[in-house]
TIMI-211560 format. One line per 10 residues: number of its first residue (from 1); for each residue x, y, z of C-alpha. Coordinates in nm, 3 decimals, always signed. Layout:
BEGIN
NUM = X,Y,Z  ... .
//
This chain:
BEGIN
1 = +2.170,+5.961,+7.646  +2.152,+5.812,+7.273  +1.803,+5.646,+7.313  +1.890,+5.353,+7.124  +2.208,+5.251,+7.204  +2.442,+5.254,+7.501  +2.695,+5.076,+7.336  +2.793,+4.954,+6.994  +2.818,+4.564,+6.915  +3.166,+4.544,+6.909 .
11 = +3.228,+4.716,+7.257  +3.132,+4.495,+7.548  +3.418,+4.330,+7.665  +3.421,+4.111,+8.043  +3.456,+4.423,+8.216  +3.085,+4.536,+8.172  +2.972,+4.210,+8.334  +2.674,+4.252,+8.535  +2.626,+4.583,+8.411  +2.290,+4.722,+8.177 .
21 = +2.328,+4.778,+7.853  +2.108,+4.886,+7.518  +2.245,+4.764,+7.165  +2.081,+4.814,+6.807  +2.160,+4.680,+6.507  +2.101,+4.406,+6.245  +1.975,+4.050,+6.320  +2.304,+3.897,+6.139  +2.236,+3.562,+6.215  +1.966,+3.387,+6.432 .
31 = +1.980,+2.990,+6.554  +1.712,+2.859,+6.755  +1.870,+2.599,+6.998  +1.564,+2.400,+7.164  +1.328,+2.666,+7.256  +1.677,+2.884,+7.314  +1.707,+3.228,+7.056  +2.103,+3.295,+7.001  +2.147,+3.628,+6.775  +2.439,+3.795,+6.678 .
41 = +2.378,+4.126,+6.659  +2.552,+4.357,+6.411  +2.602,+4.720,+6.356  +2.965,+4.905,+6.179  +3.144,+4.802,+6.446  +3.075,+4.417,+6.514  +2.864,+4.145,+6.639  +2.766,+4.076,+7.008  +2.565,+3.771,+7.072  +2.225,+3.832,+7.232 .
51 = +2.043,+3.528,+7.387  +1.686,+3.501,+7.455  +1.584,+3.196,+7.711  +1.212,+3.117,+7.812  +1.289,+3.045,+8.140  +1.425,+3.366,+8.169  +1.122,+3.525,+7.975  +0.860,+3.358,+7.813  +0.692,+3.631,+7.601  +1.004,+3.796,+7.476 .
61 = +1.158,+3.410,+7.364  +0.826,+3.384,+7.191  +0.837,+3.752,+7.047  +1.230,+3.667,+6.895  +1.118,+3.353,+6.730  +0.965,+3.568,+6.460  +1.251,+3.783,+6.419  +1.439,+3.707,+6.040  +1.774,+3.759,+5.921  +1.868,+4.167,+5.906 .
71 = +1.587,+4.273,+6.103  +1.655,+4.615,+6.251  +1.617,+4.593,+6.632  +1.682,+4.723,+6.980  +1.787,+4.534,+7.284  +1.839,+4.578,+7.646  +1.946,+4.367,+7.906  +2.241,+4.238,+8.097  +2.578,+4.209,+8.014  +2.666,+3.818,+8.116 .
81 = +2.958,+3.574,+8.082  +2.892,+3.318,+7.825  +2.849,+2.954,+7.971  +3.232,+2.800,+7.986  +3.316,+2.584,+7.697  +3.121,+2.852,+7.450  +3.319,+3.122,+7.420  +3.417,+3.214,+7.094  +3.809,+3.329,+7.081  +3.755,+3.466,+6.737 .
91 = +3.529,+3.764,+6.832  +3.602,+4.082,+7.047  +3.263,+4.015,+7.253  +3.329,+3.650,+7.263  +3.326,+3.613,+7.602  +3.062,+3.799,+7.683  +2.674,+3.790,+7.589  +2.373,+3.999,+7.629  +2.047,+3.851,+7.790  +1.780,+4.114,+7.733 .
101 = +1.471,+4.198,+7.910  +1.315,+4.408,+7.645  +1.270,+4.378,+7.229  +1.220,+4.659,+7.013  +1.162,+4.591,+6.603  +1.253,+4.886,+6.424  +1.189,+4.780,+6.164  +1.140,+4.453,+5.963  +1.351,+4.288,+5.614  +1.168,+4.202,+5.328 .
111 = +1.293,+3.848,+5.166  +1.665,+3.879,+5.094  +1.810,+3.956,+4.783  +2.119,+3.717,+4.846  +2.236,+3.622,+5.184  +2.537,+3.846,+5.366  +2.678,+3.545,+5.534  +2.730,+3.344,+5.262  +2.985,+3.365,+4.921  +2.863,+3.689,+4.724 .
121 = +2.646,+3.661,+4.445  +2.713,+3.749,+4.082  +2.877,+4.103,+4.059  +2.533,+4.267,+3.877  +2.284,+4.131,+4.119  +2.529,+4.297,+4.387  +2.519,+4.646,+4.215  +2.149,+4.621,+4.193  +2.114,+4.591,+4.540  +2.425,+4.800,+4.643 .
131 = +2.329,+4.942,+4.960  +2.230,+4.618,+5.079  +2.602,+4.487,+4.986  +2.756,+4.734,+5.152  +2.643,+4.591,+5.498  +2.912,+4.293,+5.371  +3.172,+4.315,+5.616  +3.462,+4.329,+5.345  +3.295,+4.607,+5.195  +3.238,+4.818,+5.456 .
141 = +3.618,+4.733,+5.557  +3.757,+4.826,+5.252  +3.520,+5.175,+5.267  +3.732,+5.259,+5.580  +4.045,+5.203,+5.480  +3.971,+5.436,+5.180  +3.829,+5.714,+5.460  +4.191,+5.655,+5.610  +4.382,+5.673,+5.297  +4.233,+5.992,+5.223 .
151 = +4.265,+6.161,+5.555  +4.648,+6.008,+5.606  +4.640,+6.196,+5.261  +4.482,+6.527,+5.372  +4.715,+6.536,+5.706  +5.041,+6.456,+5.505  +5.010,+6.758,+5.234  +4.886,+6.976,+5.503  +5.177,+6.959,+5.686  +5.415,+7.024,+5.376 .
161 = +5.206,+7.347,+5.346  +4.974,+7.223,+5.028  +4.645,+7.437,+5.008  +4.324,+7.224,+4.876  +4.167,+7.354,+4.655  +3.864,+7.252,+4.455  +3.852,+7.292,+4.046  +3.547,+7.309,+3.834  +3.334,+6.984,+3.712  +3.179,+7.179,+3.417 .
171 = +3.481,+7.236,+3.213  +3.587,+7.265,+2.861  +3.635,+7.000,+2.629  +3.996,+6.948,+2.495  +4.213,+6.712,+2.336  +4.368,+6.516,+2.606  +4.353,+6.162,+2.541  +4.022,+5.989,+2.630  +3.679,+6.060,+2.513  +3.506,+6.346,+2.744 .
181 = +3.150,+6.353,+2.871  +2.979,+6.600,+2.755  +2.722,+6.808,+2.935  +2.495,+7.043,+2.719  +2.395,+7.438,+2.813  +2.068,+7.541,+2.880  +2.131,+7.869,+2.820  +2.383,+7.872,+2.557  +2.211,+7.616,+2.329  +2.442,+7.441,+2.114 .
191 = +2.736,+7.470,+2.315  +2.882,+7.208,+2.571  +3.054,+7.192,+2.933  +3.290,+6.907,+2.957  +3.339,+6.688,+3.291  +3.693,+6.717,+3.334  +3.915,+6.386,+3.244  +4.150,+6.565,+3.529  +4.230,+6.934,+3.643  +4.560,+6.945,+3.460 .
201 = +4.517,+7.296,+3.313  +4.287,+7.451,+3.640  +4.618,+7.337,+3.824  +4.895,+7.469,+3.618  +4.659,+7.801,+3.640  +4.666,+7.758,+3.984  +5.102,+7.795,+3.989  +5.057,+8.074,+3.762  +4.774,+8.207,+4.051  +5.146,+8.189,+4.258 .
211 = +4.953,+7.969,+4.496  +5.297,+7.722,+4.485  +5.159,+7.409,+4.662  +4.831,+7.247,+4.577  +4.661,+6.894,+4.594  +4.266,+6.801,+4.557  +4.101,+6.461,+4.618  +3.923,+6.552,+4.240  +3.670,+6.364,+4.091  +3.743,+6.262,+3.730 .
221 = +3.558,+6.164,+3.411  +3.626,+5.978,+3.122  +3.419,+5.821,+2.852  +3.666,+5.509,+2.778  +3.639,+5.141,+2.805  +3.577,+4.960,+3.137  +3.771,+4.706,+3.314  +3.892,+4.584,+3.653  +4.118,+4.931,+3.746  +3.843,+5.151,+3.535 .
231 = +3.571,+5.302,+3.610  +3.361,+5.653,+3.394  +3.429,+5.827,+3.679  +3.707,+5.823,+3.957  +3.891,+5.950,+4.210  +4.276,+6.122,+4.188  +4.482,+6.242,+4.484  +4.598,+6.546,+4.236  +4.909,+6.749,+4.336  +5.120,+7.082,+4.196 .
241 = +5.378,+7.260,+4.278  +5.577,+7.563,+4.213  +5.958,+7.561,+4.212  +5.992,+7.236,+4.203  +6.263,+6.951,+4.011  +6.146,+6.565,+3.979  +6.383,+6.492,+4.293  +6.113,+6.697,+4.486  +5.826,+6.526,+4.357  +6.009,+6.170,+4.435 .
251 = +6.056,+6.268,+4.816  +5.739,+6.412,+4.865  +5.544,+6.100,+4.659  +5.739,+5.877,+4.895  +5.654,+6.042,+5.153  +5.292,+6.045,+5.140  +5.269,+5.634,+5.030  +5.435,+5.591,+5.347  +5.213,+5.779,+5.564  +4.906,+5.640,+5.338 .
261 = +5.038,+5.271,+5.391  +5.136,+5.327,+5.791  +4.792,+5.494,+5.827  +4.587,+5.221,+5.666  +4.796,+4.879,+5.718  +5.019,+5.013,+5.973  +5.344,+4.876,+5.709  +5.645,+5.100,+5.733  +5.780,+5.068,+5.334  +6.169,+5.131,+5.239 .
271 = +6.208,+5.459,+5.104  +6.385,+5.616,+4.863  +6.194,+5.402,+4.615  +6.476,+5.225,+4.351  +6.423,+5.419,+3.986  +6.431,+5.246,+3.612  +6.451,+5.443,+3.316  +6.157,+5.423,+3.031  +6.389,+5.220,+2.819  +6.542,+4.980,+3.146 .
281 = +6.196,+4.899,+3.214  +6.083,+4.786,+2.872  +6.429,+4.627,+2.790  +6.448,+4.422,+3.047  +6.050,+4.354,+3.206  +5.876,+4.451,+2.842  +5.685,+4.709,+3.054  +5.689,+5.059,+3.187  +5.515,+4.919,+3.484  +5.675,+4.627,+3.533 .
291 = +5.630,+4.352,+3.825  +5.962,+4.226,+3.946  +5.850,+4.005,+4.254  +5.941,+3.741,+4.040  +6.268,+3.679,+3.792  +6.237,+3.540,+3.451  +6.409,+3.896,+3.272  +6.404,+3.941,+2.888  +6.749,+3.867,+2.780  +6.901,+4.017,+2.476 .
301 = +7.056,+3.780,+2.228  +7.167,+4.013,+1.977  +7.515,+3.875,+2.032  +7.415,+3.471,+1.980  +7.228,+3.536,+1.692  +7.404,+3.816,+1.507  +7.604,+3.606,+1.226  +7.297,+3.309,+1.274  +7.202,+3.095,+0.959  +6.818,+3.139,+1.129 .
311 = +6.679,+3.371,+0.902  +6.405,+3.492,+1.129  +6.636,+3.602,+1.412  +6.936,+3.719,+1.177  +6.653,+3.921,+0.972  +6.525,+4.147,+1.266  +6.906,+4.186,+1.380  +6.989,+4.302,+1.026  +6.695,+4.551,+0.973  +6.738,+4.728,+1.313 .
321 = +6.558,+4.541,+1.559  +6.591,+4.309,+1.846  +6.594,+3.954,+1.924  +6.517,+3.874,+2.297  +6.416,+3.561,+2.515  +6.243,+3.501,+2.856  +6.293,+3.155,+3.052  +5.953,+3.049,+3.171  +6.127,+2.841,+3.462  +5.888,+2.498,+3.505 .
331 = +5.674,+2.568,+3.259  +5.774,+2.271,+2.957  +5.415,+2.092,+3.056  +5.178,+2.415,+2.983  +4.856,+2.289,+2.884  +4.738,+2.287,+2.517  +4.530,+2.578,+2.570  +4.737,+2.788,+2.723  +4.978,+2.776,+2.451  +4.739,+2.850,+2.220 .
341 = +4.659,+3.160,+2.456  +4.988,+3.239,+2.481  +5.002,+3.226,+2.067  +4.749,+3.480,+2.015  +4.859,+3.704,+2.234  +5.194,+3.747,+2.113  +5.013,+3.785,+1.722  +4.796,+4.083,+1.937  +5.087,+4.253,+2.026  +5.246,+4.271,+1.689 .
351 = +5.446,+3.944,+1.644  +5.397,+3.720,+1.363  +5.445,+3.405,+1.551  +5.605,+3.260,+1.850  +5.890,+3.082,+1.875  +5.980,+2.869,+2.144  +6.125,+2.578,+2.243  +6.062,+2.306,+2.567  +6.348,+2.181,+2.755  +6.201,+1.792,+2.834 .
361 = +6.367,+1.471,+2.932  +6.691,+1.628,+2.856  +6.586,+1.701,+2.475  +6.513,+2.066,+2.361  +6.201,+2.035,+2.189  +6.069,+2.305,+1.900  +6.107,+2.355,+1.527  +6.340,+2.620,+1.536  +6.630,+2.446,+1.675  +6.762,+2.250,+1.396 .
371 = +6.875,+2.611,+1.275  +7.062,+2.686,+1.595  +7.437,+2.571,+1.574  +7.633,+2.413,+1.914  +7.803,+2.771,+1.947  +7.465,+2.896,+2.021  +7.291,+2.646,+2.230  +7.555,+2.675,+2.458  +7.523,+3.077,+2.444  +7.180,+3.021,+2.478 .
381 = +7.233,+2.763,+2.836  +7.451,+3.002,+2.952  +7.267,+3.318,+2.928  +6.955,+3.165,+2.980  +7.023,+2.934,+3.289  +6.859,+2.656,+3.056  +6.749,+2.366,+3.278  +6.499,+2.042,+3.290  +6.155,+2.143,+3.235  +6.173,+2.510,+3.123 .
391 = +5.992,+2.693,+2.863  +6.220,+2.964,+2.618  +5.957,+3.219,+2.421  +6.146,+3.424,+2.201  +6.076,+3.784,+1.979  +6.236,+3.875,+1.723  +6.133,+4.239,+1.556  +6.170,+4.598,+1.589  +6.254,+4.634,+1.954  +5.932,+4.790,+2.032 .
401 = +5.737,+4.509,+1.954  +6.004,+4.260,+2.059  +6.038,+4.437,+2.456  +5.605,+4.476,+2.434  +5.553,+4.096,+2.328  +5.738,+3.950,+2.565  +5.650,+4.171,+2.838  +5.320,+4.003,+2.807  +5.429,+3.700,+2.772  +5.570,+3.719,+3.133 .
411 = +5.268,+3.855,+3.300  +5.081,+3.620,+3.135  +5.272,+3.325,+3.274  +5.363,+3.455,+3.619  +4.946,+3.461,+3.653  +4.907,+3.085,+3.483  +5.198,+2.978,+3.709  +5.068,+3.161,+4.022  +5.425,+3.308,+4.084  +5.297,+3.573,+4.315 .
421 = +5.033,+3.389,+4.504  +5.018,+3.499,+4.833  +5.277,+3.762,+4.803  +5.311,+3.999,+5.046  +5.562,+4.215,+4.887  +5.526,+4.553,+4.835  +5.767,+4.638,+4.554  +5.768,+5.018,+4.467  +5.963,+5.162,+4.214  +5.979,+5.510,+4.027 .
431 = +5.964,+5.489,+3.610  +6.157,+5.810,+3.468  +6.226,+5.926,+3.131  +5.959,+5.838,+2.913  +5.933,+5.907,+2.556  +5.779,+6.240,+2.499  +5.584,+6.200,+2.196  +5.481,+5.836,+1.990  +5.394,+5.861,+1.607  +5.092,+5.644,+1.542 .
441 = +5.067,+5.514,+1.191  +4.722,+5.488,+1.166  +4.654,+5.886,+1.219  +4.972,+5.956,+1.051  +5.088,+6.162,+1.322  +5.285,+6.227,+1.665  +5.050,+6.212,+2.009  +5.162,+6.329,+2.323  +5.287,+5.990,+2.540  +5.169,+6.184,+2.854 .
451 = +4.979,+6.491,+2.743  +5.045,+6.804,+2.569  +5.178,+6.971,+2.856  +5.458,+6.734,+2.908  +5.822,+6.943,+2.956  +6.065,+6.772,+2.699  +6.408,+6.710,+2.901  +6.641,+7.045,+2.900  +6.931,+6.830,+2.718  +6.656,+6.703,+2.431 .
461 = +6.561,+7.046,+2.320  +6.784,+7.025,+2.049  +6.649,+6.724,+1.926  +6.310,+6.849,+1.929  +6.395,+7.168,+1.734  +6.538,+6.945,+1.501  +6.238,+6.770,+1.446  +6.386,+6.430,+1.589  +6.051,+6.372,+1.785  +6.096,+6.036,+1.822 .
471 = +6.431,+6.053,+2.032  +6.325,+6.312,+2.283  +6.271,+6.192,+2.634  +6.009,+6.389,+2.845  +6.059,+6.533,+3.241  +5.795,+6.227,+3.303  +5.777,+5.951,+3.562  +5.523,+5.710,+3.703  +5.506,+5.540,+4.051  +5.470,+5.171,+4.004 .
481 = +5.359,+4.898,+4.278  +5.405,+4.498,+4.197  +5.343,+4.606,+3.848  +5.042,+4.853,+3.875  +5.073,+5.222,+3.834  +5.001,+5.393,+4.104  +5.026,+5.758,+3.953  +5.198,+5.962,+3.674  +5.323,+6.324,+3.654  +5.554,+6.544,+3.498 .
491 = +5.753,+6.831,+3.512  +5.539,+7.123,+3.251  +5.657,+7.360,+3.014  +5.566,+7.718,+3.139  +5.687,+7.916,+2.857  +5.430,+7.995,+2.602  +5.638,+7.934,+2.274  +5.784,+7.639,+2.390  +5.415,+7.557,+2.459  +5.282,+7.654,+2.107 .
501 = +5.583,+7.452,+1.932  +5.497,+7.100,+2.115  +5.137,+7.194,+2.024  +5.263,+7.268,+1.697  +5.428,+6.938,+1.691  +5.120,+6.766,+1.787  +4.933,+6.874,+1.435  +4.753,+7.156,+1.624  +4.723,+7.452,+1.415  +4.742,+7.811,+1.570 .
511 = +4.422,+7.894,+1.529  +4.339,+7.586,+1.704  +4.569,+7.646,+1.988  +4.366,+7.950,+2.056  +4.015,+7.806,+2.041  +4.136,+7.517,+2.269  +4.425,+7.609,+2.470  +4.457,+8.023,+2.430  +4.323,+8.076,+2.829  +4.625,+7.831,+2.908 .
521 = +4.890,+8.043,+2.667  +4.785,+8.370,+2.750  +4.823,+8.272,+3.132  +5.208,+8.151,+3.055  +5.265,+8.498,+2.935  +5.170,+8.671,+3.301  +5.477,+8.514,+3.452  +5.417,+8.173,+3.496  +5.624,+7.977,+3.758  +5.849,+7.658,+3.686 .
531 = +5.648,+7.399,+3.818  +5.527,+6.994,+3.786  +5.323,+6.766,+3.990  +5.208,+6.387,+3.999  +4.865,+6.246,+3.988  +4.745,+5.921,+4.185  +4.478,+5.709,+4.132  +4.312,+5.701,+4.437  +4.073,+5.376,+4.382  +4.363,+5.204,+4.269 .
541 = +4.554,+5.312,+4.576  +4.285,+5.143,+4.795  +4.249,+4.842,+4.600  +4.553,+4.746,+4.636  +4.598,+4.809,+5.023  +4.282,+4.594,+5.051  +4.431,+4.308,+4.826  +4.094,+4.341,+4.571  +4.081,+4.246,+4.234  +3.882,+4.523,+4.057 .
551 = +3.851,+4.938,+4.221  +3.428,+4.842,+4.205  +3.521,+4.672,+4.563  +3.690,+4.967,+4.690  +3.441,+5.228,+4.579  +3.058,+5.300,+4.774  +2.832,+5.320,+4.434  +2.999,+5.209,+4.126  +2.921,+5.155,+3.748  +2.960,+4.750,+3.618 .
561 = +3.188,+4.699,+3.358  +2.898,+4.786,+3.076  +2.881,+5.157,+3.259  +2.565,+5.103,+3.392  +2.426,+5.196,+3.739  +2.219,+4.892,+3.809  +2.087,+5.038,+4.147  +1.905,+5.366,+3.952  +1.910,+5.258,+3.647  +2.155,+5.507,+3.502 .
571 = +2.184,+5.633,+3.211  +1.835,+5.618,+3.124  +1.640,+5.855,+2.867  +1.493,+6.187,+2.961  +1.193,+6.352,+2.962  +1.148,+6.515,+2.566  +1.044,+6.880,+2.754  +1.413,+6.870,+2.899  +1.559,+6.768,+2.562  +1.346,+7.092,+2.391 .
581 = +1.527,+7.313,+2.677  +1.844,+7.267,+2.585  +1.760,+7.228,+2.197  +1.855,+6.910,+2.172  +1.681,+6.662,+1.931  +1.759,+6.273,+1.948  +1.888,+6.140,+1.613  +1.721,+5.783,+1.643  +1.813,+5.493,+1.400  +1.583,+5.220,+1.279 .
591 = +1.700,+4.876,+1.315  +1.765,+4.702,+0.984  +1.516,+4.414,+0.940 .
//
């Protein structure tokens, strides 16, 4: 018999009236009730209340009056029915209590750093004391539902025949986006390991292994800016496969988020998930993730505005671009400030301005519409379902800009209007067909929109040999949920020219190709298999089955949003006979006075 425990504290039930039992736990909270010691007792499982009278027993009354809050102890007594009129519906054990005969302090709390039962402190004082957070109820909730989303995870691709398989940490670093961590050698001083950003390359290596089917819960690393859905390192539910078309991918993803969501909220969710194209996503939500539990659409008004005396509009229109609306339904009486938000954002996203115009007391209110002739107010009621009290934002530029403006416009609003409040809609969707390469101005050359691995689509080939990067669409898609992204994959190129001319296409000469990417090429010439896969983001997964805000919630010993490791103290500097061992000398600036 387990010598401190007979039971846990969220097991006795009326049933084990009468009977003996031995709990051990936390002293969660403690109320002294005239001389009468009510605890509730908590452990993982839940709280049992544990009374102490001194009729019953003098000395052990006396002994629990100097017990404090989180006090690890041991109790045994009798299981008894709590006196009628106190029962407490809202607990498991709440009909039961436990009146012991003997007291055991295992051990005894310091003074608090913040108390468990009340709102939770500031986020850093938290992480400072993580592991006594965790005992929070809510975070040790949301830590189980990630153990269940992982094993629902495990048991899914297990029975499709996947093989996990673990890749290397110390890697190599290559150009794949984000900034790598770097790890120095010891024994090959001057050289570096890189933590991997993902296992992209050990997986395609893996389909040219002929190993066909292969997923890892991986751990991942990248040296990029924090926020709420970001942390330097993180977890992917990573997945290849030989063989394979994105059709396969799409039943198989769908598959596993509905074994991941039965397993951990017990929801069944429609499948086969609905699918937008790159360019239907951005045209009408502005985003290639886009949230559409609520309306408000961008609407093209190319058509209104196409022989307008409005310069501005007619301008973009005649030079290529777009001219597009959203109806912010309600929102006429935003607040000074959050038109001014509102403002700036659109000038962040590359718009010189925002027009708009208020629809109050029956009078459309803005600058612009003294331009607008009758023809087009009326195109503009009709298409726009122009009512009392609604707000019109427009763009008008190169449709890039136009769709991405106005895009965040919407989000913007649908959080200042609280549009999806208290949802409880789970709206998935698949994103296909994404651009497969971008041309950024300010390096003066085309990136990779995924990464360099990306397969261009069979019937764009032709446009990529002709050097019309810009209009070729890649074998891409993402899985989106109430306008997150869940994951992103691809289908890959596994022949080796077709490899070396997107490389080629990315500004990477051949002898780079070689020094960064020649284990990956000479691999593709050993027979490598057709093949593609998909990448989750686990931490996001979880957060949003457990309705948090930011993945630090969902994960046991995160970094704040400065990077930092509050708890040890991490990063911190290092001894200088370790620095000397790997030939490494710090490069330290004065501050200018």
């Amino acid at each position: 018999m387990n010598r401190y425990r007979t039971h846990h504290c969220n097991e006795l039930r009326k049933s084990d009236i009468g009977e003996t039992a031995m709990l051990a736990g936390w002293v969660h909270v403690l109320r002294d009730h005239g001389g009468v010691i009510f605890i509730d007792l908590r452990d993982r499982e839940g709280l049992t209340q544990v009374v102490f009278r001194p009729e019953e027993n003098a000395e052990l009354t006396a002994e629990a009056h100097h017990l404090r809050h989180e006090d690890v102890i041991q109790v045994e007594g009798k299981v008894s029915a709590r006196v009628p009129g106190t029962e407490n519906p809202k607990l498991p054990t709440g009909d039961i209590e436990l009146v012991p005969n003997t007291l055991k302090i295992l051990n005894r709390a310091d003074v608090l750093p913040f108390p468990l039962d009340a709102e939770a402190p500031n986020e850093d004082l938290r992480l400072s004391y993580r592991y006594f957070d965790l005992r929070r109820p809510q975070l040790a909730r949301n830590l189980r539902v990630r153990h269940r989303v992982t094993k629902a995870t495990r048991d899914f691709l297990d029975e499709k025949g996947f093989i996990e398989i673990e890749t290397p940490i110390l890697s190599k670093s290559t150009p794949e986006g984000a900034r790598d961590f770097l790890v120095p050698s010891r024994l090959t001083k001057g050289k570096f390991y890189a933590l991997p950003q993902a296992p992209q390359q050990y997986k395609q290596l893996l389909m040219v292994g002929g190993l066909e089917k292969y997923f890892q819960i991986a751990k991942c690393f990248r040296d990029e800016d924090l926020r709420s859905d970001r942390q330097p390192e993180f977890t992917q539910i990573d997945i290849e496969a030989s063989f394979v078309e994105p059709d396969d991918i799409f039943v198989l993803v769908e598959g596993l988020l509905a074994a991941v969501f039965r397993a951990s909220r017990g929801l069944e969710i429609p499948i086969p998930f609905p699918r937008l194209t790159y360019t239907q996503a951005m045209d009408e939500f502005g985003s290639d993730k886009p949230d559409r539990r609520f309306a408000m659409p961008l609407t093209d008004l190319a058509d209104v505005f196409r022989e307008s005396s409005f310069k501005m509009f007619r301008g973009a229109l005649d030079a290529g671009g777009a001219v597009k609306a959203i109806n912010a339904k309600g929102f006429a009486e935003l607040t000074i400030g959050q038109s001014d938000e509102l403002t700036a954002m659109a000038k962040q996203y590359g718009a010189k301005g925002l027009a708009f115009i208020k629809v109050e007391n029956g009078e459309w209110k803005s600058p612009i519409v003294k331009f607008f002739s009758e023809a087009e107010k009326q195109a503009l009621r009709s298409k726009l379902l122009v009512e009392e009290g609604d707000l019109i934002l427009f763009a008008a530029d190169k449709w890039e800009v136009v769709c991405e403006v106005l895009g965040r416009l919407r989000s913007r609003i649908a959080e200042m209007q609280k549009l999806t409040a208290g949802s409880e809609q789970l709206d998935f969707l698949w994103v296909t067909d994404f651009p497969l390469m971008a041309f950024s101005a300010e390096e003066n050359k085309w990136n990779a929109v995924h990464h360099p691995f990306t397969r261009p689509k069979d019937e764009d080939i032709a446009k990529f040999e002709a050097q019309k990067f810009g209009e070729v669409r890649a074998e891409a898609y993402d899985v989106v949920l109430n306008g997150v992204e869940l994951g992103g994959g691809s289908i890959r190129i596994h022949e080796p020219e077709l490899q070396a001319k997107i490389f080629a296409a990315l500004g990477v000469s051949e002898e780079d190709q070689q020094t960064l990417f020649g284990h990956i090429l000479r691999a593709f010439r050993l027979g490598a298999p057709p093949h593609g896969g998909i990448a989750f983001g686990l931490d996001r997964i979880v957060m949003l089955i457990c309705g948090e805000e930011t993945i630090r919630e969902v994960m046991a010993f995160p970094k704040n949003n400065r990077g930092i490791d509050l708890m040890s103290l991490s990063p911190s500097a290092v001894d200088a006979r370790q620095l000397r061992e790997l030939g490494i000398k710090l490069a330290i600036e004065k501050e200018s006075g």
